[in-house]
C-alpha positions, -999 to +999 in steps of 0.1 A: -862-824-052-871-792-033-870-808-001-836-818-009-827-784-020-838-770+013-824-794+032-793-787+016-797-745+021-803-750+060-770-769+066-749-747+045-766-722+066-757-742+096-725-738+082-720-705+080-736-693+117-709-721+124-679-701+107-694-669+121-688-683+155-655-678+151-656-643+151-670-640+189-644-672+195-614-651+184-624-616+190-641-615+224-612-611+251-609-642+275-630-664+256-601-688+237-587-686+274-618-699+290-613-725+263-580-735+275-562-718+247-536-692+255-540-660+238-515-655+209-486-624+217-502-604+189-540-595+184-529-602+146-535-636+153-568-637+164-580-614+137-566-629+110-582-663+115-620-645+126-615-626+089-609-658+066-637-674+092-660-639+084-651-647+044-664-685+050-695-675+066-704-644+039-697-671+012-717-696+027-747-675+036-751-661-003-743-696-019-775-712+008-794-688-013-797-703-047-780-739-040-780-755-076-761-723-089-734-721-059-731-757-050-694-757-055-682-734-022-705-750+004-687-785-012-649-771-010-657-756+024-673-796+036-638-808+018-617-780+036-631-792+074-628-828+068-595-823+057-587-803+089-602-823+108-577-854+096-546-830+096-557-820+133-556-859+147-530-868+131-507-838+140-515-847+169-531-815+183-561-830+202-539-836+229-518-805+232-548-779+225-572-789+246-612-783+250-608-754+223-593-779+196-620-810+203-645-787+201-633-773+169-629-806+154-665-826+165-681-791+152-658-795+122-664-832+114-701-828+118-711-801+094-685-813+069-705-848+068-733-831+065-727-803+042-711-831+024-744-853+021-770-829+014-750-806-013-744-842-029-785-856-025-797-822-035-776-812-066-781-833-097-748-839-106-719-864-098-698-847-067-672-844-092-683-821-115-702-802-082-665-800-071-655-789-105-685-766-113-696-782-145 
């Protein structure tokens, strides 16, 4: 069971270096550019998202930390990037935002599986009541 419990601590970790990323994504000048997105007409909108990405990384790095008590946030936040990933395709954005947005998505669709998985092998409980927090 510890290995599970580890296993599931690393890629909530994973998951939050991941939301962290954001912040250098959105807040370092030229890089959603470089990325073949065009910079939004007000800095507003690249701070905004880095701030909700900063909360989803802070979140996810306490909740690695004690996995059986906090199970319930890295499982909303695997929930949260499936379900972008599936609004993404079919909204049909992989085609108009380019690099940036597939690159978002793989990312996405990956560490939702996998935060998914683990939190689900590691906790003793039915994903429901993880979901839940019962």
């Amino acid at each position: 069971m510890k290995k599970k419990i580890k296993a599931a601590a690393f890629i909530t970790q994973v998951a939050s270096l991941y939301n962290a990323s954001a912040l250098f994504l959105f807040l370092v000048p030229g890089v959603l550019q470089w990325l073949g997105v065009q910079e939004p007409y007000s800095s507003f909108w690249q701070v905004l998202p880095a701030l909700l990405a900063s909360f989803g990384a802070i979140t996810l790095w306490i909740s690695s930390s004690n996995i059986k008590q906090f199970a319930i946030f890295p499982a909303w936040n695997g929930i949260i990037r499936l379900v972008f990933v599936a609004v993404v395709i079919a909204a049909g954005y992989l085609q108009t935002l380019g690099l940036f947005i597939i690159l978002l998505v793989l990312g996405d669709l990956i560490v939702g599986l996998l935060t998914l998985f683990f939190i689900n092998r590691a906790i003793d409980k039915s994903f429901l009541n993880i979901i839940l927090n019962k």
